[in-house]
C-alpha positions in Angstrom: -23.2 2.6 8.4 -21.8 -0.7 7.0 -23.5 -2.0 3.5 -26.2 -4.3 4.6 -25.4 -7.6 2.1 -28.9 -8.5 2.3 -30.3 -5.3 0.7 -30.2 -6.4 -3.0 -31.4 -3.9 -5.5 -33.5 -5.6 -8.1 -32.4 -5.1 -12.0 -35.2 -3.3 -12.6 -34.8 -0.6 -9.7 -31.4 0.0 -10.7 -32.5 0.8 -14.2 -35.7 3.0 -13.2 -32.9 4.8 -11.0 -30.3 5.7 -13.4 -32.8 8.0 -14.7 -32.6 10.2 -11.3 -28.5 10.1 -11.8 -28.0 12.4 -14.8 -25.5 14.8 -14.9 -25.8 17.7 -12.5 -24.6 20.9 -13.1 -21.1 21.5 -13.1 -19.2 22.9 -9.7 -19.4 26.2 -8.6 -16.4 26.8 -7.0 -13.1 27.3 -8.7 -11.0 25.1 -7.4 -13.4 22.3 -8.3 -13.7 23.6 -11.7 -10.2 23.2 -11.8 -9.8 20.1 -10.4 -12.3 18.7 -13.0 -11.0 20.6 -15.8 -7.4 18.5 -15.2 -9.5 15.3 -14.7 -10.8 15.8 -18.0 -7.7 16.3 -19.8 -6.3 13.1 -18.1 -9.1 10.7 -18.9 -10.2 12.6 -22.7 -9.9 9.6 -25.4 -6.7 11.0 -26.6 -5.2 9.5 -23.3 -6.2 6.2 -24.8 -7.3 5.3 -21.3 -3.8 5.4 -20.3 -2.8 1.4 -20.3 0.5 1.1 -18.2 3.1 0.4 -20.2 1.3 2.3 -23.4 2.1 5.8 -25.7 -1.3 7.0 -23.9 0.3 6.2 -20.5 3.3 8.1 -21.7 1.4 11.1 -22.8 -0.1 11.5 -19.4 2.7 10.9 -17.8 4.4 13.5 -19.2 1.7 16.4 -19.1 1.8 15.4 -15.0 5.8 15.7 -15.1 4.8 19.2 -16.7 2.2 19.9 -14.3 4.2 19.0 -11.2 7.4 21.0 -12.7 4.9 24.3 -13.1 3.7 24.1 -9.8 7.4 24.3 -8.3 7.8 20.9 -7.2 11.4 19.1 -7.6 12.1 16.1 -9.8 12.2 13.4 -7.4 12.6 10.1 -9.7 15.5 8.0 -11.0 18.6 10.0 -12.0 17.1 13.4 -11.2 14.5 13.2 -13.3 10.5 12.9 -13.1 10.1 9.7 -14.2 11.2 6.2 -12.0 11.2 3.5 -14.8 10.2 0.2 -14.8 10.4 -3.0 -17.1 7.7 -5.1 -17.6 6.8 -8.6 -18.5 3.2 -8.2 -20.9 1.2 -11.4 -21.9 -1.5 -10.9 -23.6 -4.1 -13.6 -25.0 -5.1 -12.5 -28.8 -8.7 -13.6 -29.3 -9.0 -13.2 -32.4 -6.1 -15.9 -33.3 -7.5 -18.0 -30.4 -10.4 -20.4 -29.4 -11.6 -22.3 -26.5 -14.4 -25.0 -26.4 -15.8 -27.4 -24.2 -17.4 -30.3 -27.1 -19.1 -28.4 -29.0 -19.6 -25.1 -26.8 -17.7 -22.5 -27.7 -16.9 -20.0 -24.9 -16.2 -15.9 -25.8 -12.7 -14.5 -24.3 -13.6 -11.7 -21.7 -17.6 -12.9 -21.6 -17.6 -15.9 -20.8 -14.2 -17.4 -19.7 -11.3 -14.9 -18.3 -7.5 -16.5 -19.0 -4.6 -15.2 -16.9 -2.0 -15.7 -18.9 1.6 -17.0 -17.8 4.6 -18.6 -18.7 2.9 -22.1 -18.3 0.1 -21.3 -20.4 -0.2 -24.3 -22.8 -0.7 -22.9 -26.5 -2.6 -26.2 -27.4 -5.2 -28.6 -25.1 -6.9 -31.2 -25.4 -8.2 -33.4 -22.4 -11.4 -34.3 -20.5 -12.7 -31.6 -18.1 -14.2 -32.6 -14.8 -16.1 -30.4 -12.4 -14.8 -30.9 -8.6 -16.8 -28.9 -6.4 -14.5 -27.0 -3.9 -11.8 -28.7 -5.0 -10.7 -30.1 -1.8 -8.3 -32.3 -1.5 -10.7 -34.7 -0.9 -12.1 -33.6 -3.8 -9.4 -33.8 -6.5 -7.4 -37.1 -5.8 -8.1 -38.4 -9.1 -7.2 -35.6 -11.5 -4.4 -36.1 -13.3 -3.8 -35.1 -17.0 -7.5 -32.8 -16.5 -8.7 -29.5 -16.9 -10.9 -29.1 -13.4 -13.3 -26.7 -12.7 -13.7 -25.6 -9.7 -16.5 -23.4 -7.4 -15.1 -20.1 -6.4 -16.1 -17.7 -3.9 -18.1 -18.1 -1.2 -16.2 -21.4 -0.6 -16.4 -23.2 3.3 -14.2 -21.9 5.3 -12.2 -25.6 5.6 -10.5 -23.7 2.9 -9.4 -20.7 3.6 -5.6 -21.6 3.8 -6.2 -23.9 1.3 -3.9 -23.5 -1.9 -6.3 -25.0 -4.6 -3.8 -24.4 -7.4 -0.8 -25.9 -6.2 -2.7 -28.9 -4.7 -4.0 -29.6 -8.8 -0.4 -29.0 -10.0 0.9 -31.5 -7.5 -2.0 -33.7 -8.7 -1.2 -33.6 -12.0 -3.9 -31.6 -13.3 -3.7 -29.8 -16.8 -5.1 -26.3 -15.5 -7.7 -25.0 -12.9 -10.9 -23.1 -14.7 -12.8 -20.9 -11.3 -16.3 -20.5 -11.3 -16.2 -16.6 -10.6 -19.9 -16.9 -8.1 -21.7 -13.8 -7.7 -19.4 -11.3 -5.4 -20.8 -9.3 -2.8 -23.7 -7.6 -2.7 -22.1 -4.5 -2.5 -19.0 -5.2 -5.7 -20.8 -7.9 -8.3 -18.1 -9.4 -10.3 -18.6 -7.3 -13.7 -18.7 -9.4 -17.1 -17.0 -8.4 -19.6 -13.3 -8.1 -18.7 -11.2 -5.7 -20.6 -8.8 -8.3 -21.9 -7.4 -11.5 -21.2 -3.6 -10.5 -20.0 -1.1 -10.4 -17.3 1.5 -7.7 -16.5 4.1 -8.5 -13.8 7.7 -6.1 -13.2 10.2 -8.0 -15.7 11.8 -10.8 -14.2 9.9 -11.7 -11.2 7.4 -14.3 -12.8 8.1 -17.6 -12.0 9.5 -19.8 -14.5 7.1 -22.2 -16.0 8.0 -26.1 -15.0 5.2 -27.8 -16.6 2.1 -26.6 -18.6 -0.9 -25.3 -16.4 -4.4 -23.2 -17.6 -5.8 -20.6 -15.2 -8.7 -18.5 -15.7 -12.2 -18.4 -14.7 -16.0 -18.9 -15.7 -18.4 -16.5 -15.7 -21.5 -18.6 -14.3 -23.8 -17.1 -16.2 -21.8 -19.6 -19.3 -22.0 -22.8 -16.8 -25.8 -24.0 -18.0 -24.2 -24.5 -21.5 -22.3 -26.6 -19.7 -23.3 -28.4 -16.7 -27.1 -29.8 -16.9 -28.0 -28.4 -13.7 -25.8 -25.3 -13.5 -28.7 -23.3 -11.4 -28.5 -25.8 -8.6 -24.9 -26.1 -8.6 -24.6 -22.3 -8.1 -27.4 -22.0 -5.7 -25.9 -24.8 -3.3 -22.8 -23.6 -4.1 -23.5 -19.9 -2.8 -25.1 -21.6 0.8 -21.8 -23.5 0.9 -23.4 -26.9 0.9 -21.6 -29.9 -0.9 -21.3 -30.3 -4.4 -21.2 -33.3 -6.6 -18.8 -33.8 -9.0 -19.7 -34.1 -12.6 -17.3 -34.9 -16.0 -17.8 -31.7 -18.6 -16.9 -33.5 -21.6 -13.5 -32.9 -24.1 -12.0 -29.6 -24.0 -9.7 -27.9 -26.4 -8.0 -24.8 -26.7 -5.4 -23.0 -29.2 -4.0 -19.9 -27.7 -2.3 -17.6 -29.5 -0.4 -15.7 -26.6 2.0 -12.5 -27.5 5.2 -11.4 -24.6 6.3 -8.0 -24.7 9.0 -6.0 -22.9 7.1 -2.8 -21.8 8.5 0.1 -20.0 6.4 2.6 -17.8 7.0 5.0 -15.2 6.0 6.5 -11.8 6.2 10.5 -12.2 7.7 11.8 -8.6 8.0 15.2 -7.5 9.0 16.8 -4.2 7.6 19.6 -2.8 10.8 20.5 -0.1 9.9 21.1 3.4 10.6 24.1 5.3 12.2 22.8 8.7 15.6 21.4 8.5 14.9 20.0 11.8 12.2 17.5 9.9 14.1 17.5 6.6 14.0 13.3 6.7 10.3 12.8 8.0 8.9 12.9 4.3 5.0 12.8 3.7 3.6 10.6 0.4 0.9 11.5 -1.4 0.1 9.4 -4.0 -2.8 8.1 -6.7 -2.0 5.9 -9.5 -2.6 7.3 -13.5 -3.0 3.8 -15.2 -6.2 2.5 -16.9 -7.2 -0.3 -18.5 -6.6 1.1 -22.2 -9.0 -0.2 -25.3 -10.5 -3.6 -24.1 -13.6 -5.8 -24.8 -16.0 -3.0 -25.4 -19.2 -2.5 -23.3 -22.6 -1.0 -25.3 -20.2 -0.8 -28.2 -17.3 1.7 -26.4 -14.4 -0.2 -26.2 -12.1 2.9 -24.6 -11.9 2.7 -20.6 -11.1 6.2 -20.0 -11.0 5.7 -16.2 -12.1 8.8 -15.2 -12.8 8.4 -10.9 -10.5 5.3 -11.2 -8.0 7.2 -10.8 -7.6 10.3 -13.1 -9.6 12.5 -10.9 -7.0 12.1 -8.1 -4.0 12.1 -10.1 -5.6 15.7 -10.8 -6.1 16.7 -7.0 -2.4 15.9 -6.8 -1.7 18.4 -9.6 -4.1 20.9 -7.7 -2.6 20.1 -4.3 1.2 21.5 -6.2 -0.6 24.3 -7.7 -2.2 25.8 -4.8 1.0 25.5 -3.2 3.2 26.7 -5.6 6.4 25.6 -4.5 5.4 26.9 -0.7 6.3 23.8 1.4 5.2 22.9 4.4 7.2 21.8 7.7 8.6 18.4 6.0 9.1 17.1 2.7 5.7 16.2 0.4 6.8 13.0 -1.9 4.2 13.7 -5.1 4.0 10.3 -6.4 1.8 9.0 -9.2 2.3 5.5 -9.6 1.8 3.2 -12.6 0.5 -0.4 -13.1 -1.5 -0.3 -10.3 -4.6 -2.0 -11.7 -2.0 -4.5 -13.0 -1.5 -5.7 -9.1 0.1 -2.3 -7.4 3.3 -2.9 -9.7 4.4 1.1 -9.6 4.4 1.3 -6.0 5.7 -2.1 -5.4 8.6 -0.7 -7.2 9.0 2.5 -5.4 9.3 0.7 -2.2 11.1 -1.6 -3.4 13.3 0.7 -4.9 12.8 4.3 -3.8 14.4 7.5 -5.1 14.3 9.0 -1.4 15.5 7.3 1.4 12.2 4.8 2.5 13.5 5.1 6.1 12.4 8.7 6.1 9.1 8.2 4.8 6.8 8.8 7.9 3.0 8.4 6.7 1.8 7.7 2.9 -2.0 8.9 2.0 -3.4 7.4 -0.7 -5.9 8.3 -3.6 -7.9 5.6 -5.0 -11.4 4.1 -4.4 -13.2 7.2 -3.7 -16.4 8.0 -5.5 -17.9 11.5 -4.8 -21.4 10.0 -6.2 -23.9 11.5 -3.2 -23.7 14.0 -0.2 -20.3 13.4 2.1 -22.1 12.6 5.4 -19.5 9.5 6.5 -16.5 8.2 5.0 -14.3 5.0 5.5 -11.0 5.4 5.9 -8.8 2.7 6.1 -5.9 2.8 8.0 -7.9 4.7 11.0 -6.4 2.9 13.8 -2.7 2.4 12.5 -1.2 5.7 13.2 -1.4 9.0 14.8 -2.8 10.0 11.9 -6.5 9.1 12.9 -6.6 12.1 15.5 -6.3 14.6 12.7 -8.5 12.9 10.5 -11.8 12.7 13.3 -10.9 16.3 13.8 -10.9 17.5 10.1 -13.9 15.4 9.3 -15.8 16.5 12.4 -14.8 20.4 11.5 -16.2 19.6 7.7 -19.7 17.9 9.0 -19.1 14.6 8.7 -18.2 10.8 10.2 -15.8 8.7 9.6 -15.4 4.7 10.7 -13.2 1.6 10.2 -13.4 -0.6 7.6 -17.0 -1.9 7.9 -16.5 -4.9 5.3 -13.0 -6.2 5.4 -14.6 -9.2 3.5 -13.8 -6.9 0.5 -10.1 -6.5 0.9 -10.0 -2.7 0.0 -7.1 -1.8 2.4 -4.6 -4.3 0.5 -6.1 -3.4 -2.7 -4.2 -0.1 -3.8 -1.2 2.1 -3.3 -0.9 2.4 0.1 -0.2 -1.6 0.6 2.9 -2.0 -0.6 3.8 0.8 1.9 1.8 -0.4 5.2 3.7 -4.0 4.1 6.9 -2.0 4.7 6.1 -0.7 8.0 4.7 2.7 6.9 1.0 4.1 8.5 -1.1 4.6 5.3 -4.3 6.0 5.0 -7.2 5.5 2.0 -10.4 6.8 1.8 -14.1 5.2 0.8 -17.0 7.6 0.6 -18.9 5.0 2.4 -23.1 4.9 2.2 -25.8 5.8 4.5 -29.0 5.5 2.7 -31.1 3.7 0.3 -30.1 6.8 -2.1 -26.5 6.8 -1.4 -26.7 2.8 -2.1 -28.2 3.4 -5.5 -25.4 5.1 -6.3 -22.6 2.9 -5.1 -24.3 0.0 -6.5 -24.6 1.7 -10.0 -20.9 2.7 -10.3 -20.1 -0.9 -9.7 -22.5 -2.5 -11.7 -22.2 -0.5 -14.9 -19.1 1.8 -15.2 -16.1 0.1 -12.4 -13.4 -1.1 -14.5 -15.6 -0.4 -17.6 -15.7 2.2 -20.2 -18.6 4.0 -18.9 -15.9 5.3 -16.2 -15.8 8.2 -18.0 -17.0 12.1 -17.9 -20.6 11.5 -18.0 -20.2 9.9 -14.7 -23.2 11.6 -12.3 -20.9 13.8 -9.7 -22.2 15.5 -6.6 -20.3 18.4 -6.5 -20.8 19.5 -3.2 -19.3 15.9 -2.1 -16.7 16.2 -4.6 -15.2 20.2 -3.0 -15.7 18.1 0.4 -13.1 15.8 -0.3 -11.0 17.5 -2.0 -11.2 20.6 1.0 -10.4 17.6 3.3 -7.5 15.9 1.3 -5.8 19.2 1.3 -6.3 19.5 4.8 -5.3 15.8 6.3 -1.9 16.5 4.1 -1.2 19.9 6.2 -1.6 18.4 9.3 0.7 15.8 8.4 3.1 17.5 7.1 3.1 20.1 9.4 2.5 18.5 12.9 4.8 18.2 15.8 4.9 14.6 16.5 5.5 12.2 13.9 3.1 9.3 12.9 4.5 5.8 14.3 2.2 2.5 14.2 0.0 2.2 16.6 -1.2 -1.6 16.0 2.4 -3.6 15.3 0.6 -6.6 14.2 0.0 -4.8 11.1 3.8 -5.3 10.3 3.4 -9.2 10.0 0.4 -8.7 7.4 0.6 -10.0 4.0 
């Protein structure tokens, strides 16, 4: 059933219904026991919330590489070893050495105003800020030596192809400030942000030519300053035109710190069993970064990311176990990829630069984005139609008592947004999966995990699980990754036109 964008929950039934989401009792089967006990270890505060490129990252890294070794997989990363390296560019805004006003307003880092920082980012400005509406090129002709602020999303759809920021550097603007508008119904953009910062693989950014501010507002900061902020977002959110409006001097000092970090996939290989399929290699894969220590949230400033994504990092680990070094038909490519929350930077990488030959790899499922928060009645996956892959899914889902659909709200981009992407960009079938709502219950939920603990700290073990739901998925994962690996045909695109996506 797709999310109905008009169904809003009101702020004060989600807070009269957190108090029917406490903590049910703990799962009753063992291997669900098990699978939480390793989630805990992977998300406990001594993980540090496990920030690529960070000792915390490191240590969980390592007690996977462990994992994976016990369980009688093969070291499948650079050199013969666990671990597939990677150097990274980190730049990182320090608040406390840094300010940001327009007049006499003074916006917060990470409440307020969000700064991506880059090699352009000026460490001192001062200029007049204008507010441009759309900023369409009709709208920005006039712009040079600015700051302009700009609506964001939902923006007419004159623009979609539209490249606002290159049409403002051409103009001569100083920087481009978004307005982040309220998101979709079912993902709200979620103030604060962890940290001002931007991680790319070392190398790749693109060097700076002249200076140039990115970021964005949260609107909630526009009526401090823009008069009449309220109508501005309302007509902005019906996509009707908006005037344009001068915002007064800015200036900003930003204290910005580059780093050289380091962090690693882990890869293991659990061998097949039939030389005849020896190069038709299966990936499995979640991603073990989090966000670290960031802007803290109710006074918790550790984002432990729990469901995001330690808890399938661990149904990796219990996926090995139960195998034990018994392989299935072909290959089985264990990969736990870092720096995905920093833009899919680990398995970017891999395919990029794989250990095994990428030409072999027949189908990669992916680990991210599920939330086992109500009863498993109907699940999303993405990827359905894209490979042979979809015939085993219907009949695993339909064995367990459930449905499964397409993507019902492409608008949110959830199929480019993890793992699986860089591989599908590559020509690769991948799956990913969405527990996806039916009810006004099952809503509740969703909307909850969104609203208070996605990307926050509150993604953490006190997170409401339904058990049942969570030995459902986890019964099906193992399953969809035995039919793949062990099926006769192998799993070619269906729909080509998926080749020329990006």
């Amino acid at each position: 059933m797709r999310i109905i964008a008009t169904f809003a929950l009101t702020a004060a039934a989600m807070l009269s219904g957190t108090a029917a989401l406490a903590q049910t009792p703990g799962p009753v089967d063992a291997d669900t026991r098990a699978w939480w006990a390793l989630t805990s270890e992977l998300s406990g505060d001594d993980m540090d919330g496990r920030d690529t490129g960070s000792p915390g990252y490191d240590r969980a890294a390592a007690l996977v590489a462990r994992r994976f070794a016990q369980a009688g997989l093969k070291p499948a990363g650079t050199a013969g070893g666990w671990f597939q390296d990677i150097a990274l560019d980190d730049l990182r805004l320090d608040e406390a050495q840094s300010h940001f006003a327009f007049g006499t307003t003074t916006l917060a880092f990470n409440r307020d105003i969000l700064l991506s920082p880059g090699a352009d980012t000026p460490p001192h400005l001062s200029a007049a800020a204008t507010f441009r509406g759309y900023c369409a090129a009709d709208d920005i002709a006039d712009v040079a030596g600015k700051l302009v602020v700009c609506y964001g999303r939902p923006a007419p759809k004159r623009l979609a192809s539209f490249d606002r920021a290159k049409a403002l550097r051409s103009a001569g603007a100083l920087g481009m400030l978004t307005i982040a508008a309220p998101g979709l119904a079912s993902e709200p953009i979620r103030w604060p942000f962890a940290y001002s910062r931007s991680v790319t693989i070392a190398g790749t950014a693109t060097p700076a030519t002249t200076p140039f501010l990115s970021g964005i507002i949260n609107p909630d900061a526009l009526p401090r300053l823009l008069p009449d902020a309220a109508q501005v977002l309302a007509t902005g959110a019906a996509g009707g035109d908006l005037p344009h409006a001068d915002l007064g001097p800015v200036v900003a000092d930003l204290t910005i710190t580059h780093t050289v970090t380091h962090s690693a996939n882990v890869l293991g290989l659990l061998p097949g069993t039939d030389p005849a399929l020896a190069a038709e290699i299966i990936v499995v894969g979640a991603h073990l970064d989090g966000y670290g220590h960031g802007e803290p949230v109710n006074g918790d400033g550790l984002y432990n990311g729990a469901l995001d994504d330690a808890a399938y990092v661990a149904l990796l680990e219990r996926l090995a176990a139960a195998r034990a070094g018994h392989g299935f038909a072909r290959p089985v490519l264990f990969a736990v990829f870092t720096g995905e929350e920093k833009g899919l930077l680990g398995s970017t990488w891999f395919v990029e630069h794989p250990t095994l030959p990428l030409a072999s790899v027949e189908a990669m499922i992916n680990l991210d984005q599920i939330r086992p928060l109500y009863p498993l009645k109907l699940m999303t996956v993405h990827g359905l139609s894209d490979s042979n892959l979809a015939d085993p899914v219907r009949q695993i889902a339909t064995a367990s008592g459930f449905a499964v659909q397409e993507d019902p709200e492409p608008e949110r981009n959830l199929l480019r947004r993890s793992d699986n992407w860089p591989f599908m960009r590559a020509g690769i079938p991948g799956l990913s999966f969405v527990l996806a709502t039916y009810d006004q219950p099952s809503l509740m939920r969703y909307y909850d995990w969104y609203e208070r603990r996605y990307h926050h700290p509150a993604d953490d073990l006190t997170t409401p699980i339904d058990w049942q739901a969570a030995a459902d998925f986890n019964a099906f994962f193992y399953s969809i990754t035995e039919a793949a690996a062990n099926s006769v045909a192998n799993h070619p695109w269906k729909n080509t036109e998926m080749r020329k996506l990006d």
